[in-house]
OpenMM code with the backbone's topology and positions (N, CA, C; nanometers):
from openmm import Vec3, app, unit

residues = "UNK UNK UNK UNK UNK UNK UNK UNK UNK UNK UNK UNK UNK UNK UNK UNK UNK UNK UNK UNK UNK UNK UNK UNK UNK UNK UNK UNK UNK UNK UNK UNK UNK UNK UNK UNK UNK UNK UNK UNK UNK UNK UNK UNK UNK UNK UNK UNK UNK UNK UNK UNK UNK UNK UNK UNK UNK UNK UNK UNK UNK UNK UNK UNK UNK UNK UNK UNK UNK".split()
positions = [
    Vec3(2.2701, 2.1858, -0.5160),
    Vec3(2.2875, 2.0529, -0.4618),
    Vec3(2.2256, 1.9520, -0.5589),
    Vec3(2.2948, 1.8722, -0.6382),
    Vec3(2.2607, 1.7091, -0.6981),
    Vec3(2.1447, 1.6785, -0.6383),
    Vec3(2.0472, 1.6114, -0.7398),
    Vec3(1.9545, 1.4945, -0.6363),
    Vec3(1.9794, 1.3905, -0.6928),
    Vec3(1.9722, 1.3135, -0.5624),
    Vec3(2.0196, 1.1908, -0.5851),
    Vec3(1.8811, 1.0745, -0.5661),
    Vec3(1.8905, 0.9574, -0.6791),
    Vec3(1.7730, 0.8865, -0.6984),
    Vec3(1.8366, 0.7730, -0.6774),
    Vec3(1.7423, 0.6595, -0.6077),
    Vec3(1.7904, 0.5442, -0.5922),
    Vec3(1.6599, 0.4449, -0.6329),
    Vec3(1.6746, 0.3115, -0.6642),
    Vec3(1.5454, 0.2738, -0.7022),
    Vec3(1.4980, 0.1894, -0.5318),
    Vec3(1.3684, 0.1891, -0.5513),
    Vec3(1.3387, 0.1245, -0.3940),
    Vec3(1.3464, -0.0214, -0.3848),
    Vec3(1.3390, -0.0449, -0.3461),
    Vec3(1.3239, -0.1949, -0.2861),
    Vec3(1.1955, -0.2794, -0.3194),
    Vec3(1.1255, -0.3721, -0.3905),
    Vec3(1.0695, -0.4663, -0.4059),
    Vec3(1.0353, -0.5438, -0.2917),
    Vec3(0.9253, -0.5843, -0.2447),
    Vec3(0.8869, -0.6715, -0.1682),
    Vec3(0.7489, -0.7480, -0.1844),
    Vec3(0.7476, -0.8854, -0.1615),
    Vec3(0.5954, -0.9186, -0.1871),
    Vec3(0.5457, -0.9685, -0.0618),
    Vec3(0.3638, -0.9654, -0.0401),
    Vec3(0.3364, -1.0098, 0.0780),
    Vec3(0.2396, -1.1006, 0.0286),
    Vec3(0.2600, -1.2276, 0.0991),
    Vec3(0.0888, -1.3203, 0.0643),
    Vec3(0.0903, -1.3652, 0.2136),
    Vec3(-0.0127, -1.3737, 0.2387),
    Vec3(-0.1335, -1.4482, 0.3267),
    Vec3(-0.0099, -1.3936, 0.4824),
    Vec3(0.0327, -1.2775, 0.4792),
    Vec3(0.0738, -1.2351, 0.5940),
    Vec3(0.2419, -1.2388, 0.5816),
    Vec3(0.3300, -1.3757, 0.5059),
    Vec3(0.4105, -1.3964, 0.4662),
    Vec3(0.4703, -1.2653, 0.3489),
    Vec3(0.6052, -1.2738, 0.3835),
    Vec3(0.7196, -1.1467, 0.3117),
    Vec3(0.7883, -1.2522, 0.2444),
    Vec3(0.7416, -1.1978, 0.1450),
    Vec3(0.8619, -1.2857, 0.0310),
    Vec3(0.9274, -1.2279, -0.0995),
    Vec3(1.0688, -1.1979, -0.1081),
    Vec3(1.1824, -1.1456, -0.1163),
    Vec3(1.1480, -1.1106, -0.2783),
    Vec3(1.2294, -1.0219, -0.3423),
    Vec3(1.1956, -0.9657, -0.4681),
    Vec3(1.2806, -1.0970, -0.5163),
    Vec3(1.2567, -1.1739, -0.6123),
    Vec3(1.3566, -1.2846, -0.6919),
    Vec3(1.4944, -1.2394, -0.7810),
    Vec3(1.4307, -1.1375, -0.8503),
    Vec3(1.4675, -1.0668, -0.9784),
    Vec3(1.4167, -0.9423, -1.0243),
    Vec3(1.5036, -0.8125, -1.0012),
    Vec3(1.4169, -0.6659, -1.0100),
    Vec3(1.3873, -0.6738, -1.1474),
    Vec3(1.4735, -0.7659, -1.2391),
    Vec3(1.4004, -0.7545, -1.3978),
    Vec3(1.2699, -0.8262, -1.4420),
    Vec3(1.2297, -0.8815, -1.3253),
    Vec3(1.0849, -0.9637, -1.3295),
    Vec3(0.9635, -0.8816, -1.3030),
    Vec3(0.8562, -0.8646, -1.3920),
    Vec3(0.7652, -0.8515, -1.3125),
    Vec3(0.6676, -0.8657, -1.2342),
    Vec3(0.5858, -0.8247, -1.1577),
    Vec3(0.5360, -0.8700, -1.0559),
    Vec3(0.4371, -0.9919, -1.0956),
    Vec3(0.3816, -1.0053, -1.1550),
    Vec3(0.3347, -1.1101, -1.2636),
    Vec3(0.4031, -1.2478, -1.2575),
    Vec3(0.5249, -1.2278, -1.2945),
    Vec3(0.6365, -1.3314, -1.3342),
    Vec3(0.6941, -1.3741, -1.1799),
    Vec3(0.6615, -1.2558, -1.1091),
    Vec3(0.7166, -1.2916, -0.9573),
    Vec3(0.6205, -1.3835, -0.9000),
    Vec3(0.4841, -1.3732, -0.8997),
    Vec3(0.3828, -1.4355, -0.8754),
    Vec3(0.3593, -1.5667, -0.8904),
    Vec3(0.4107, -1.5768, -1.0824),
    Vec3(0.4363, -1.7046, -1.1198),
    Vec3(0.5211, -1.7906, -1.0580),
    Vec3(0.6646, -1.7303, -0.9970),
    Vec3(0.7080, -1.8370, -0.9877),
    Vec3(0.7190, -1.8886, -0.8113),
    Vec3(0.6611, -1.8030, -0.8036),
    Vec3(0.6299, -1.8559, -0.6285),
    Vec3(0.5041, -1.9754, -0.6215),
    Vec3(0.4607, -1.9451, -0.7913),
    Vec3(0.3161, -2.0932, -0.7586),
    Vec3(0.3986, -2.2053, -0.7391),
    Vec3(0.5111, -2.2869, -0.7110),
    Vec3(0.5802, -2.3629, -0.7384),
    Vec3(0.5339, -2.4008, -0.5883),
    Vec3(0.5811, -2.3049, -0.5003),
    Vec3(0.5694, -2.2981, -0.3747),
    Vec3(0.4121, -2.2670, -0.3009),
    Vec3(0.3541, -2.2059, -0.3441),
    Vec3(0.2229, -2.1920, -0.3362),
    Vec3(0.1023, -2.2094, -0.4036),
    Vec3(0.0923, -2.2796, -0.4506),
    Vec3(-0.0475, -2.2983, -0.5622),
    Vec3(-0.1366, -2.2355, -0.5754),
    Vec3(-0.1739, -2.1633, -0.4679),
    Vec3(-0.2999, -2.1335, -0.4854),
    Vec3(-0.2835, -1.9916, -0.5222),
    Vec3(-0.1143, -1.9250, -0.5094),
    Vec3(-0.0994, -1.8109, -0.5323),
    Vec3(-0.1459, -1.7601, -0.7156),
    Vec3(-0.1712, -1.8764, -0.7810),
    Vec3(-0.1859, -1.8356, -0.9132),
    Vec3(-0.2729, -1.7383, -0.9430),
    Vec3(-0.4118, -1.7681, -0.8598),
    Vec3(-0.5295, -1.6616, -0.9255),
    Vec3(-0.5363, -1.5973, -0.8006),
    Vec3(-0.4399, -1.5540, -0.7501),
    Vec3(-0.4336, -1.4049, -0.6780),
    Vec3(-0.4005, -1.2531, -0.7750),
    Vec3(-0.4815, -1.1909, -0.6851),
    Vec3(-0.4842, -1.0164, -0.7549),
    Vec3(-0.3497, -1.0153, -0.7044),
    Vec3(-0.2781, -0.8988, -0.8216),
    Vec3(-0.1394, -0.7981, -0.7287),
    Vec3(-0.2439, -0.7049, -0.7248),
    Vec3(-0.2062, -0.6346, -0.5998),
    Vec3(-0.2275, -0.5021, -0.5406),
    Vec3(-0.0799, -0.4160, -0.5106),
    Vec3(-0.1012, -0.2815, -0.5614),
    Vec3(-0.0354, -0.2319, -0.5194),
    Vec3(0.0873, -0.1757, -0.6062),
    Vec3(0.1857, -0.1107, -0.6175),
    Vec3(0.2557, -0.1347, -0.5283),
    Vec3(0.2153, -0.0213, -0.3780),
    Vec3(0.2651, 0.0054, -0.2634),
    Vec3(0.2151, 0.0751, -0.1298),
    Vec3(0.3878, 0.1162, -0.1156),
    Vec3(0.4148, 0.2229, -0.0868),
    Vec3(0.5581, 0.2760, -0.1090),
    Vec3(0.5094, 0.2612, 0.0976),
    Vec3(0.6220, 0.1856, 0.1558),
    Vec3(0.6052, 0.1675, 0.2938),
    Vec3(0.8031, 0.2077, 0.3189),
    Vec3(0.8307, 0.3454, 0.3236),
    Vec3(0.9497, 0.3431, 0.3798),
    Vec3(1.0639, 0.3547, 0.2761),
    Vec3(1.1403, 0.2639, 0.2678),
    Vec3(1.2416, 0.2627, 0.1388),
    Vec3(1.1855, 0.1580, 0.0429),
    Vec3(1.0671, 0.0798, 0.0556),
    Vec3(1.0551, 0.0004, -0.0131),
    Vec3(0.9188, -0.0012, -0.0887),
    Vec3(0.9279, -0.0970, -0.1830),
    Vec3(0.7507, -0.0649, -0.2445),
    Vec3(0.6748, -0.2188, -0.2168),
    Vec3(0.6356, -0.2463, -0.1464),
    Vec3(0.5460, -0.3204, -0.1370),
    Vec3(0.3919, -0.4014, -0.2360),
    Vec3(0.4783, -0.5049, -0.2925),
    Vec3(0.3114, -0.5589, -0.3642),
    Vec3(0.2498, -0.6373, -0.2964),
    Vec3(0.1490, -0.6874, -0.2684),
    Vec3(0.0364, -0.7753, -0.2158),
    Vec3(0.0183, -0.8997, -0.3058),
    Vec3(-0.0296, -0.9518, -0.2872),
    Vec3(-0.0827, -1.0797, -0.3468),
    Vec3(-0.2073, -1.1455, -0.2731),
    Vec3(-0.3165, -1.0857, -0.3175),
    Vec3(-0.4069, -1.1166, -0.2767),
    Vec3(-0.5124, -1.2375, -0.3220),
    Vec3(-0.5130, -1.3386, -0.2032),
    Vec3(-0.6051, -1.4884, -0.2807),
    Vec3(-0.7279, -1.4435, -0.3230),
    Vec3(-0.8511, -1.4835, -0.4255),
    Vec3(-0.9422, -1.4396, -0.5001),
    Vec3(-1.0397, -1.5504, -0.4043),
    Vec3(-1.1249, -1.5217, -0.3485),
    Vec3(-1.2386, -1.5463, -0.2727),
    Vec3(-1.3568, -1.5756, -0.3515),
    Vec3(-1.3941, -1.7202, -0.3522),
    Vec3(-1.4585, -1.7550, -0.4328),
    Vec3(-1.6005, -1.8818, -0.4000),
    Vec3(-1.6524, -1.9251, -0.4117),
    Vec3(-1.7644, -2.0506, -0.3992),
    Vec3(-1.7592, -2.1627, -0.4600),
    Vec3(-1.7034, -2.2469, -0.4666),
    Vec3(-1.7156, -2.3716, -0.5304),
    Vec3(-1.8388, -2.4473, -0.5249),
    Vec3(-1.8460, -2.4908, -0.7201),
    Vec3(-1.9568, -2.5301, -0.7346),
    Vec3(-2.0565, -2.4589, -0.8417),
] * unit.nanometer
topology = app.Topology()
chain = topology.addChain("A")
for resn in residues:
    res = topology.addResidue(resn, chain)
    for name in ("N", "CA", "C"):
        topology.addAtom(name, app.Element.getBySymbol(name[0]), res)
């Protein structure tokens, strides 16, 4: 019997929010980038991950917790 491979699915999560792979030739980096447009503060977030949840792979985007001043 063939095995058959498929690539998974892309997904990003920030601050609870699912937001859609843009471009599978992007990477998660570049995905990050261009959601700062929309989120600012997403710039100096960690990626985490990816978390294989199902058919898909899941990255995080986690905000960097910090002290001003």
């Amino acid at each position: 019997m063939p095995v058959q491979t498929r690539a998974l699915e892309r997904t990003f999560s920030y601050m609870g929010l699912q937001l859609p792979d843009l471009d599978r030739a992007l990477t998660p980096e570049q995905i990050r980038d261009a959601y700062s447009a929309q989120y600012p503060e997403i710039t100096t977030a960690v990626i985490e991950g990816p978390d294989a949840s199902g058919d898909k792979l899941v990255y995080k985007f986690v905000r960097a917790i910090g002290t001003k001043g």
